[in-house]
C-alpha positions as CSV (number, residue, x, y, z in Angstrom):
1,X,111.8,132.5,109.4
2,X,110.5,136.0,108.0
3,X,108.7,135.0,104.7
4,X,107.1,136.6,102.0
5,X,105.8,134.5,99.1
6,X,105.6,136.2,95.7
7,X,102.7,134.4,93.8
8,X,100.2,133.8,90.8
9,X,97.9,131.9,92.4
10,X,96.9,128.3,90.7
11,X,96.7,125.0,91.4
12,X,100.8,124.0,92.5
13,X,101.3,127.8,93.9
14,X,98.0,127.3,96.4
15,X,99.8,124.2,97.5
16,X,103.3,125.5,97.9
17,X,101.4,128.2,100.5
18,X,100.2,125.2,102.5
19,X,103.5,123.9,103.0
20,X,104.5,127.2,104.0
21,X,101.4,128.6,106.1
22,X,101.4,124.8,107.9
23,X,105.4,124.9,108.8
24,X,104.6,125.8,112.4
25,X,108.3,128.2,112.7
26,X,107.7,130.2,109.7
27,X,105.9,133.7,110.3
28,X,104.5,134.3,106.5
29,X,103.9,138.0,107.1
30,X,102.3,138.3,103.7
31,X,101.7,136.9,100.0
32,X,101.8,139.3,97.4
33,X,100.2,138.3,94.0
34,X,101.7,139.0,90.4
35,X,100.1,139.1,86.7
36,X,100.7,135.4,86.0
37,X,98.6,131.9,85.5
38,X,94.8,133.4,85.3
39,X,93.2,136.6,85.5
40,X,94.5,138.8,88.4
41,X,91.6,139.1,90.5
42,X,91.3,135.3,90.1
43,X,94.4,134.9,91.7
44,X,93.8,136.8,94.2
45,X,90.9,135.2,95.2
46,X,92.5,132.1,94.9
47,X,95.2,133.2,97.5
48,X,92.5,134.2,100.3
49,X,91.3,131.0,99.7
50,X,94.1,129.3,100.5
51,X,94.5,130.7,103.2
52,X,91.4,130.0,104.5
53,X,92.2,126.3,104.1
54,X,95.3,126.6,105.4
55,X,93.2,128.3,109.0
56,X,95.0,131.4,108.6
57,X,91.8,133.5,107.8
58,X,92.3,137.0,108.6
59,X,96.2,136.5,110.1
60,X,98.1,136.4,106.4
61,X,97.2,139.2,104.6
62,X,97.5,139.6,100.6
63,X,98.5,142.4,98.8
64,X,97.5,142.5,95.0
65,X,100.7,143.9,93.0
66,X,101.5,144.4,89.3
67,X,98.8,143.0,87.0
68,X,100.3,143.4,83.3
69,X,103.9,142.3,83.1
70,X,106.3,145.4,82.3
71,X,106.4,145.5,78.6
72,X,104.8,143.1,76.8
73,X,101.0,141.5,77.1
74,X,100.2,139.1,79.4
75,X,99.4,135.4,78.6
76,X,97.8,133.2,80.0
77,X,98.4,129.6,81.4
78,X,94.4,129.3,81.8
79,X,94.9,126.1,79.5
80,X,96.7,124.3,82.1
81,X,95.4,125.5,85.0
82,X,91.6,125.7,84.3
83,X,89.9,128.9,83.8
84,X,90.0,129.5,88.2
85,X,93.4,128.3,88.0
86,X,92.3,125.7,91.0
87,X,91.0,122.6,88.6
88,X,87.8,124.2,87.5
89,X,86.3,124.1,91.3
90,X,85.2,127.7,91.2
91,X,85.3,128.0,95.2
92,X,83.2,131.2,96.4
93,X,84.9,134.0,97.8
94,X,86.1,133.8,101.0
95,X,85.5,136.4,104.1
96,X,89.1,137.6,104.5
97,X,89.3,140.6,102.3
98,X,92.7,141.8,100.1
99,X,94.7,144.9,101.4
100,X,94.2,147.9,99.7
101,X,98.1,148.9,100.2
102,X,100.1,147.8,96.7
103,X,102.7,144.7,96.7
104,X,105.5,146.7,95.8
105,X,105.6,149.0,99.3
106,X,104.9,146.4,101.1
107,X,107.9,144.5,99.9
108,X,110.1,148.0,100.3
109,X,108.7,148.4,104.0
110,X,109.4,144.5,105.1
111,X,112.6,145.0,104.0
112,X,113.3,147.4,106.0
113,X,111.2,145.4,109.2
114,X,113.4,142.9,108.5
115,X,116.0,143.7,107.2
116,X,118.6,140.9,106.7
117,X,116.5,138.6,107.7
118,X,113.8,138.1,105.4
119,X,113.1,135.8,103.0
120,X,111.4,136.0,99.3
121,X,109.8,132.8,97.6
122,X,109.3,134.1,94.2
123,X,106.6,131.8,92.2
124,X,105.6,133.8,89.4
125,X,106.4,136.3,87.1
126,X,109.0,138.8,88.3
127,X,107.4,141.9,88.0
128,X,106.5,143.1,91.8
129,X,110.4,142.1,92.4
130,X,111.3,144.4,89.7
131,X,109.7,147.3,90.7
132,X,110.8,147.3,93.9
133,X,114.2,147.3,92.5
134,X,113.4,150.3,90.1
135,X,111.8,152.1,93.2
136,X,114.7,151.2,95.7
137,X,117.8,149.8,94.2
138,X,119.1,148.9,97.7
139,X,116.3,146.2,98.3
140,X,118.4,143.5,97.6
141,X,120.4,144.0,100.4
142,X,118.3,143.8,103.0
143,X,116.8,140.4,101.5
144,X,118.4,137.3,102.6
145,X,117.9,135.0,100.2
146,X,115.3,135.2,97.1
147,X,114.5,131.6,96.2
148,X,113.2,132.3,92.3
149,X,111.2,129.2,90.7
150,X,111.6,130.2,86.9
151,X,114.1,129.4,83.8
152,X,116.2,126.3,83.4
153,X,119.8,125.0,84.1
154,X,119.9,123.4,80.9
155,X,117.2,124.7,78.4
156,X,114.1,122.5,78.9
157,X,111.1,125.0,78.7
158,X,107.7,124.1,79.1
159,X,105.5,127.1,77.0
160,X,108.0,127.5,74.4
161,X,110.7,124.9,73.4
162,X,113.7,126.6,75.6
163,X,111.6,128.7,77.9
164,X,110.0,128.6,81.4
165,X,106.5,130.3,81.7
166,X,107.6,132.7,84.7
167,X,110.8,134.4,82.6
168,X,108.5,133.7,79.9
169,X,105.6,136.2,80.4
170,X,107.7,139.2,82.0
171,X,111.4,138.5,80.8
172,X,112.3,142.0,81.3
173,X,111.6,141.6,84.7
174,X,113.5,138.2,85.4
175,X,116.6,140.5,83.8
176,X,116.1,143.2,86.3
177,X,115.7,140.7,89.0
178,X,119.1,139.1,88.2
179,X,121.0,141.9,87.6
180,X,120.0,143.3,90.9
181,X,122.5,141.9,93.7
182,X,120.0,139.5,95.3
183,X,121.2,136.3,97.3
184,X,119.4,134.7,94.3
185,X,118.7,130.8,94.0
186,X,117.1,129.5,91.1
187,X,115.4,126.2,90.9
188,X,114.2,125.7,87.2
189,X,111.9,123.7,85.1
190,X,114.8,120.7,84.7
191,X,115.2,120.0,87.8
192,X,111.6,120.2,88.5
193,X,111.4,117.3,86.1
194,X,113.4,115.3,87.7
195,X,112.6,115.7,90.7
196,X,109.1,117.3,91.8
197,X,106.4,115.0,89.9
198,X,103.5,112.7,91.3
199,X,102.6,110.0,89.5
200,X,100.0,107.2,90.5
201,X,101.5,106.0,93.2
202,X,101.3,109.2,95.1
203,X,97.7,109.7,93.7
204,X,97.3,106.4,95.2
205,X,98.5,107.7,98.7
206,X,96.7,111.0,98.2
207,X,93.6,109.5,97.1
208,X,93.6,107.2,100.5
209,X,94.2,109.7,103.1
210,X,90.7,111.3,102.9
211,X,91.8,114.7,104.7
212,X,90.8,118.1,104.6
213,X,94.3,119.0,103.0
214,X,94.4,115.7,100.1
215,X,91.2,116.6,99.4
216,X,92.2,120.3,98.7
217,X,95.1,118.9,96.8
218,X,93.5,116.4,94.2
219,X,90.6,119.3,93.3
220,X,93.7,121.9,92.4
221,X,95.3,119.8,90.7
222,X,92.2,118.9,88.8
223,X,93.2,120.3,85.5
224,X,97.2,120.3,85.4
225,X,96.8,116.3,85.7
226,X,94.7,116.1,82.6
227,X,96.6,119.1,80.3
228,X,99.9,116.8,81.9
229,X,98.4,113.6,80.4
230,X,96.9,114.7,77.4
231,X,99.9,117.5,76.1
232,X,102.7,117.4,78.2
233,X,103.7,113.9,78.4
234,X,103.7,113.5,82.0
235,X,101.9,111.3,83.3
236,X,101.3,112.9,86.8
237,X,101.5,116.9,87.9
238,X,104.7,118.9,88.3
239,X,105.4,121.1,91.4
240,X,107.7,123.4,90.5
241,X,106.2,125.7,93.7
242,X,105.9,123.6,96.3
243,X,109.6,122.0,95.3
244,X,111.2,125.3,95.9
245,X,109.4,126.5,98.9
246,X,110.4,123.1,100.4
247,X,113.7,123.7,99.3
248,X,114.1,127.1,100.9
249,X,112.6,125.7,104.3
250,X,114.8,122.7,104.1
251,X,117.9,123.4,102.7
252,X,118.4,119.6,102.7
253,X,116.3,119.0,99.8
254,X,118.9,121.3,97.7
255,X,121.0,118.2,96.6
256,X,123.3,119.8,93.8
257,X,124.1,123.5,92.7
258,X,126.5,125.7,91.8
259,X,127.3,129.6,91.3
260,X,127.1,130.8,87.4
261,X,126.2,134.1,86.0
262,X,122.6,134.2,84.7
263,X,121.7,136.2,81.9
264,X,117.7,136.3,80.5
265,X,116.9,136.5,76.9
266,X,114.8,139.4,76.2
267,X,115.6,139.9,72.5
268,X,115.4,136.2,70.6
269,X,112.7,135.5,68.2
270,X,112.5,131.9,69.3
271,X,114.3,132.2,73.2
272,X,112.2,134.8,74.8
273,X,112.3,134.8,78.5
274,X,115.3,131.9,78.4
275,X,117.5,131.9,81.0
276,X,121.6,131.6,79.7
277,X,123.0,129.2,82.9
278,X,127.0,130.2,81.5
279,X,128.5,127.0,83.4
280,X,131.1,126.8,80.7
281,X,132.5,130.2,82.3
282,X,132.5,131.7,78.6
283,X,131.8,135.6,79.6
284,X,133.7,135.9,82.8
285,X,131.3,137.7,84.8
286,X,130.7,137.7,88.4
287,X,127.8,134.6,89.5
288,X,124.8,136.2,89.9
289,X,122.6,132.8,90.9
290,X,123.0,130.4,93.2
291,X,122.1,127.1,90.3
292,X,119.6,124.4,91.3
293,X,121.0,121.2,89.6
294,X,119.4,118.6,91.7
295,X,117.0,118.1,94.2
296,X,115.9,115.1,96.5
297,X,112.7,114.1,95.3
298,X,112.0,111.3,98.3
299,X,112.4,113.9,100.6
300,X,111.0,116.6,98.9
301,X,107.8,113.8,98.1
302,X,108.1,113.0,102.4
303,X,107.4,116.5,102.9
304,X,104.2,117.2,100.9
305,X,102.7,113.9,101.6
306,X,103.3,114.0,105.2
307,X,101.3,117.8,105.0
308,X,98.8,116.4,103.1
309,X,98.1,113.7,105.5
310,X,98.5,115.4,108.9
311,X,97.8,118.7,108.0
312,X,101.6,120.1,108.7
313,X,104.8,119.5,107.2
314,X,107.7,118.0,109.7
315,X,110.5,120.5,108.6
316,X,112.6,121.3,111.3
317,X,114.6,124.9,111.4
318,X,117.7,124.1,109.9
């Protein structure tokens, strides 16, 4: 597989690049970062890091991309993620050095390497996407799929009552995105509910496995565990990152979906960012989104415990 994985670097985005960077098949011929969960530069550094844990120093490179959303300030999700976005670990920088060439051409010129081919894991913000589209409007049909962790099926948020922090912070640029012609599949924040959270069992597991890579794992997820506990009634983190990059490296995992036309609130004084699933068919357009509705959580759980246990994931090419 030809991947590129679109990111804002925290705690659950580090770990979906693990399960990416330790599926032996999958070439990840770069990570590009996006204004998102904590300061840019933050992010970035957070990425390299990752890397570095993932023993890829110096063969992924990252390319820093769009640091302010389109239109509108950017905010923060420092209060979930800790202040490094990694559980308040503070790691040192790492050798491997960012690439002075911007996101945005690099996505344009992979498309083109290869082209039909490649595949996007968007886990942030939708801005780089966006202005790839406003340079080139024929990107989107060179990607194969773009997998897009963001909105909802249904309407659960989780920053403002009916909104998902990616569409959230750059809605303009989640509207671009889906009015673009992209193979588009959307996992969102319900299904990530139901399906992507570890509780104290896993902890349990985690906790007893004493490797390099469970180790990583419980200081990341440091600080969503406590915000989760203390303000978002779960009593365990959500991994709405690593549940779609599993998904888009095992189709299998994908348990329910179906095609609707997507629209993303831009305008609402209370439904900013909100993505409008219309499953009743009401506005007769064309689908524009492949629909998440439900995921397998064992095997989607199999996947990241086996990784953080041996080191590698067991997903096979499908």
């Amino acid at each position: 597989m030809h991947l590129i994985v679109d990111t804002d670097t925290a705690g659950d985005d580090a770990i979906s690049l693990l399960v990416a960077l330790r599926t032996p098949w999958v070439d990840v011929h770069g990570i590009t970062i996006n204004v998102g969960n904590v300061r840019f530069d933050q992010q970035v550094e957070n990425a390299l890091k990752t890397v570095e844990v993932a023993e890829r120093a110096e063969q992924v490179p990252v390319y820093p991309g769009a640091s302010v959303p389109l239109l509108r300030p950017w905010v923060s999700a420092e209060y979930v993620h800790g202040a490094d976005g990694m559980g308040e670990v503070y790691f040192p920088p790492v050798r491997q050095r960012p690439e002075t060439t911007h996101a945005v051409p690099f996505l344009l010129e992979a498309s083109h390497r290869w082209n039909g081919s490649l595949v996007i894991v968007a886990q942030a913000p939708l801005t780089n996407l966006a202005l790839a589209v406003r340079q080139d409007p024929t990107f989107p049909s060179r990607v194969a799929q773009l997998w897009v962790m963001g909105g909802s099926g249904n309407g659960i948020g989780n920053i403002e009552p009916l909104s998902e922090y990616n569409f959230f912070v750059d809605p303009e640029a989640a509207a671009i995105v889906f009015s673009a012609g992209f193979n588009l599949y959307m996992v969102g924040w319900d299904v990530v509910l139901e399906a992507s959270i570890l509780g104290p069992v896993e902890f349990d597991q985690i906790r007893r496995m004493n490797t390099p890579w469970s180790r990583f794992f419980l200081q990341t997820q440091k600080s969503t565990l406590e915000f989760n506990q203390r303000d978002g009634g779960i009593n365990g983190t959500s991994h709405p990152d690593s549940l779609t990059m599993a998904m888009a490296l095992d189709n299998r995992i994908w348990h329910d979906g179906a095609d609707y036309y997507v629209a993303i609130e831009t305008r609402g004084e209370f439904t900013r960012g909100t993505s409008v699933v219309d499953r009743l068919n009401v506005w007769k357009k064309p689908a524009n989104a492949h629909v998440c509705l439900a995921a397998d959580a064992n095997r989607f759980k199999q996947v990241l415990l086996t990784l953080l246990e041996t080191g590698q994931t067991a997903i096979q090419p499908s």
